[in-house]
N, C-alpha and C positions, 0 to 999 in steps of 0.2 A: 343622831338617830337616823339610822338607815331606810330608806324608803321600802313598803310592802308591796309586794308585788306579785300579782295576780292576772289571772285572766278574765273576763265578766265575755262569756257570749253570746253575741245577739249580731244579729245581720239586719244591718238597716237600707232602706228605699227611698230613691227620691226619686218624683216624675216629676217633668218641669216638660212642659210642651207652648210656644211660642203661641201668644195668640193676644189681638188687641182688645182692648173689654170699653166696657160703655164709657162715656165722659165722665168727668170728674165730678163730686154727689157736692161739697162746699167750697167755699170762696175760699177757704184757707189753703183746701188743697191746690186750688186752682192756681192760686198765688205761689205756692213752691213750684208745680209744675211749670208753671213763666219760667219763674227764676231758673230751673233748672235746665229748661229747655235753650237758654243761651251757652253751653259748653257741649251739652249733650241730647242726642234726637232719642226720648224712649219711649216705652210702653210698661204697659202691665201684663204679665204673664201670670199664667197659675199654676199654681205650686200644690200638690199633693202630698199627705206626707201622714201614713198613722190616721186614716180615718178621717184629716181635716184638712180642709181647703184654704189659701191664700190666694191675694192676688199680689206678686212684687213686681216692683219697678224695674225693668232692666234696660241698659244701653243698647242702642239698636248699631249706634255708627260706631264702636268703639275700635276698632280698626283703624278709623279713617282719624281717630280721636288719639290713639296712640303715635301715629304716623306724624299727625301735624307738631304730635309734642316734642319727639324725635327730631324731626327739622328744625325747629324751633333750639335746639340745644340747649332745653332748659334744664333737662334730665343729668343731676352731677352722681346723685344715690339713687338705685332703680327701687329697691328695695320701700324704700322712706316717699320717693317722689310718684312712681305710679301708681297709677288706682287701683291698686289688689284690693282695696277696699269695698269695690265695685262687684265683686265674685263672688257668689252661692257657697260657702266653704263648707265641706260635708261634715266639719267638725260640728258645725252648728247642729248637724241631727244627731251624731253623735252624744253630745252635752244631753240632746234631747232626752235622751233615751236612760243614760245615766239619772239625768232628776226625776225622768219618772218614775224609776225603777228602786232610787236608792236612795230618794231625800224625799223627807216631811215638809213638801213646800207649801202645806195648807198655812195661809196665815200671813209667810213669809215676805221678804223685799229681797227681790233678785235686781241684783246689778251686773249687768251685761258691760264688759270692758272690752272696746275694739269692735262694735256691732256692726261694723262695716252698715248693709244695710238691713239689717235690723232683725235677723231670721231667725236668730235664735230668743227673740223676744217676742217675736210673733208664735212662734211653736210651745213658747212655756205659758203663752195666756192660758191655757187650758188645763193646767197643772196645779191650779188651785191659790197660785202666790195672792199675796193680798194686795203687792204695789209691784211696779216690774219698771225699771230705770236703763234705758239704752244709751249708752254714752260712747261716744270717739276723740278727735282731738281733729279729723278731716271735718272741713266746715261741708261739702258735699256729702259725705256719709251721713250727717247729721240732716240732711237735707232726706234723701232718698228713706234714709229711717222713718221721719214723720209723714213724708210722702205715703209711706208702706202701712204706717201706725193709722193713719185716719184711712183709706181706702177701704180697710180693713175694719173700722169702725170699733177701735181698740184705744181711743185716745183717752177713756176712762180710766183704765188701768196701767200702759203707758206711755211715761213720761220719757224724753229725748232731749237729752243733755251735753254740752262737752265735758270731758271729764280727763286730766291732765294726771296721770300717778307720777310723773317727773315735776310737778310743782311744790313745795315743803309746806310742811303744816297740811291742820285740817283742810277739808274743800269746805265749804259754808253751805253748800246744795246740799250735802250730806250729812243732815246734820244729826241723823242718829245711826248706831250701828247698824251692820250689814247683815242681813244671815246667811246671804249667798252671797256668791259672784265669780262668774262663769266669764270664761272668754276661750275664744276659738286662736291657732295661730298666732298669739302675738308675742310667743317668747322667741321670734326670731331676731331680734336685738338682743346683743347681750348686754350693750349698756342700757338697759331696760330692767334687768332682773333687780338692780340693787334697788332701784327707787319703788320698782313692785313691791317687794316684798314691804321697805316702808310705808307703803299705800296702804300696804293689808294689816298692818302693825297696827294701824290710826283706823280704820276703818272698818274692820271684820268684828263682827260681835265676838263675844267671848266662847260659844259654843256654836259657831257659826263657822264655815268651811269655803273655799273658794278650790275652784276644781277648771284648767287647764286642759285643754284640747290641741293635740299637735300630732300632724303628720308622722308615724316615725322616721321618716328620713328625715325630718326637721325636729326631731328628738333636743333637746338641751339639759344632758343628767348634772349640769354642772349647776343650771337653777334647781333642782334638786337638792342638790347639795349643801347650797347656801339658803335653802331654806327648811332643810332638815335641823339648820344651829338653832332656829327662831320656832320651829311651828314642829307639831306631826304632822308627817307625810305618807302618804297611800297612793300608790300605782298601778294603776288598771290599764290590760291591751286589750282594745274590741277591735273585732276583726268586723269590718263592714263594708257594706258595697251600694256603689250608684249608680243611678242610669245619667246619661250626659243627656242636650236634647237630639244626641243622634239616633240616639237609642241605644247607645254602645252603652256596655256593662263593666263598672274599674272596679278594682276589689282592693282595698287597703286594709294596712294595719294602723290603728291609735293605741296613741298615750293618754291618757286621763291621769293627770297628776293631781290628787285632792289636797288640801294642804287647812289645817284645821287647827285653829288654837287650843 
């Protein structure tokens, strides 16, 4: 089955302006912020976005943090080993904007795959889901996530997991179907695609959809492809634009690949 392909348009916004916010409100968070604060010097910045306010965590030395890692010649995969994990991905408003416009999340369990640090789990509280699961497989994304999850005073609804789609068999945390599960960027492995789609094979409820976010210059029609044998597939381009925090203005094209049992 051939993927559909359309256009959905909407022009999305993101303000992010640098700014340090009061101390930390629990002992838990305080506790990650220690932890975190031996690799990395951050803060909290606030994030606008659609009427509602965030505060995320962001790297202040990450310069200084890439350099040492560089000298350091630990780096053999740049892709795999540095922390793109660490970055605002505008796909996450993207997604946004797609569940709210196109999915019945009232009720639902959204699973976030690849949440870096955790934004597109922070923008769907509001969306009505009933449980909302951010997972990575970086032990610092998972880190900066719950950082981001309790600041925001969100740890009710969610939860922050690791979550391995290249391990076999069920994952035991997940222990009932899916109805969503969104990720931003992460079909840029291609030996990645086969164990995803197995992931969503084991894990995606039976009327349940999982919907892809990706750059189009990081387009990959060939996961497409091999998931057109297993699933129906739906192709949407939004064309969207952000503000960086220079103020500058980037205008891109996305893929929204949905992919639906």
């Amino acid at each position: 089955m051939l993927p559909r392909i359309f256009f959905l348009n909407r022009i999305f916004a993101m303000d992010m302006t640098n700014s340090q916010t009061a101390a930390p409100a629990s002992s838990e968070l305080e506790d990650i912020l220690s932890s975190i604060d031996r690799a990395f010097h951050v803060s909290f910045t606030p994030l606008s976005y659609n009427g509602k306010n965030f505060d995320i965590l962001d790297v202040d030395n990450m310069t200084a943090y890439l350099d040492a890692l560089a000298a350091s010649a630990r780096v053999k995969n740049p892709l795999k080993e540095l922390p793109i994990w660490a970055k605002v991905w505008p796909g996450s408003f993207v997604l946004e904007t797609y569940l709210r416009k196109k999915v019945d999340c009232s009720g639902k369990h959204l699973l976030e795959l690849g949440c870096g640090v955790g934004v597109l789990s922070l923008l769907a509280s509001s969306l009505g889901f009933a449980h909302i699961t951010a997972s990575d497989v970086e032990k610092n994304a998972l880190l900066f996530t719950k950082a981001n999850v309790l600041k925001n005073g969100l740890e009710n609804l969610i939860d922050v997991m690791p979550v391995d789609v290249t391990k076999p068999g069920k994952n035991p945390q997940l222990d009932k179907p899916l109805d969503v599960i969104a990720a931003s960027e992460i079909l840029y492995l291609d030996e990645l695609h086969t164990p995803l789609l197995n992931f969503l094979e084991r894990h995606l409820a039976k009327d349940g959809e999982a919907v892809f976010c990706t750059d189009m210059a990081r387009r990959k029609p060939l996961f497409a492809k091999k998931a057109a044998k297993k699933f129906k597939i739906q192709e949407l381009y939004l064309p969207g634009s952000f503000t960086d925090n220079e103020g500058e203005e980037h205008k891109r094209l996305y893929s929204l690949l949905i992919v639906k049992k």
